[in-house]
C-alpha positions as CSV (number, residue, x, y, z in Angstrom):
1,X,-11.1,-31.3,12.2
2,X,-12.8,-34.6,11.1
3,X,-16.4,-32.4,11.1
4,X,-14.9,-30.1,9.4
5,X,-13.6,-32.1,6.5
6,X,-16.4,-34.3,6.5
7,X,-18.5,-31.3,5.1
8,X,-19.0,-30.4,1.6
9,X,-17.5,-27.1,1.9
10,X,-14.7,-28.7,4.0
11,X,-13.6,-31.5,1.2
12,X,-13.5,-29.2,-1.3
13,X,-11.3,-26.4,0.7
14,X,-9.3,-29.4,1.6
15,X,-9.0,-30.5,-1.8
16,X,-7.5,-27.0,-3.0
17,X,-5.1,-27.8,-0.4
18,X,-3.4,-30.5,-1.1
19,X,-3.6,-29.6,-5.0
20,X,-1.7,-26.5,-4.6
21,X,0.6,-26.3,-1.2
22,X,1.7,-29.8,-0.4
23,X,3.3,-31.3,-3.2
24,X,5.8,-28.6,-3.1
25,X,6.8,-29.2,0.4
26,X,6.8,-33.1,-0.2
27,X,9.3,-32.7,-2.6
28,X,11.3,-30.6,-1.1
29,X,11.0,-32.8,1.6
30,X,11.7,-36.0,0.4
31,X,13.2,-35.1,-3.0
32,X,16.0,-32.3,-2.1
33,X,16.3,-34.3,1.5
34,X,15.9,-30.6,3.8
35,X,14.7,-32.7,6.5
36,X,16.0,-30.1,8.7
37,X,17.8,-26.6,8.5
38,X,21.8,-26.8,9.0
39,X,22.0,-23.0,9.9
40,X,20.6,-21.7,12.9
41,X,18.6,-18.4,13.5
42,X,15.9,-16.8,11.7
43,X,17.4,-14.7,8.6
44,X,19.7,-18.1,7.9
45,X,16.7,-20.0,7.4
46,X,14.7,-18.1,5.5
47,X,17.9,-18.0,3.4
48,X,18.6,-21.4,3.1
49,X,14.5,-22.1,2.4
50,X,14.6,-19.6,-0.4
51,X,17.6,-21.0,-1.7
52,X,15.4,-24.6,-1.7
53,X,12.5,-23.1,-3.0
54,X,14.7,-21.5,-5.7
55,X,16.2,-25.0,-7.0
56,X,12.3,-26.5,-6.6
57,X,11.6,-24.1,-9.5
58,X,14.9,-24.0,-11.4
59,X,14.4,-27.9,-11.7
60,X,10.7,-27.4,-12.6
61,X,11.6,-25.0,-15.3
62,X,14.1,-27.3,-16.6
63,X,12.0,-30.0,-16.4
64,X,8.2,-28.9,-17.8
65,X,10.0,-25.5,-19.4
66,X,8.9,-22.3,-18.6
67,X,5.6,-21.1,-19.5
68,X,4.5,-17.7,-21.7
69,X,2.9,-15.6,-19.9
C-alpha cells in the first residue's frame, strides 16, 4: 500500500478519496454516534444505514440548503 500511495498516480487517487467518501462516514461516525448497528441481520441494517445516511443529508440540506440543479 505504502508503494502504492507513494506514486503520483497513487496520491492523487488517494486524494479523491478522502475528498469524497470519508468525511461522510466520519461524521456519521463520530457526529450521529452509529458506532455500531442495534438491529441484527442484513435487511435491518441496510435499513437503519439508510435511515443514517438519510438524516446525514436532511442535516446538510438544512444546514448549506439545497442546491438548484
Amino acid at each position: 500500500m505504502k508503494r502504492k500511495i507513494d506514486t503520483t498516480i497513487g496520491r492523487t487517487i488517494y486524494g479523491m478519496r478522502l475528498a469524497a467518501g470519508e468525511p461522510p462516514f466520519a461524521h456519521i461516525r463520530s457526529t450521529m454516534g452509529l458506532d455500531r448497528f442495534s438491529l441484527r441481520g442484513k435487511k435491518k441494517v441496510s435499513t437503519q444505514w439508510n435511515l443514517f445516511c438519510v438524516v446525514h443529508s436532511l442535516k446538510k440540506v438544512h444546514t448549506y440548503g439545497a442546491v438548484a440543479s
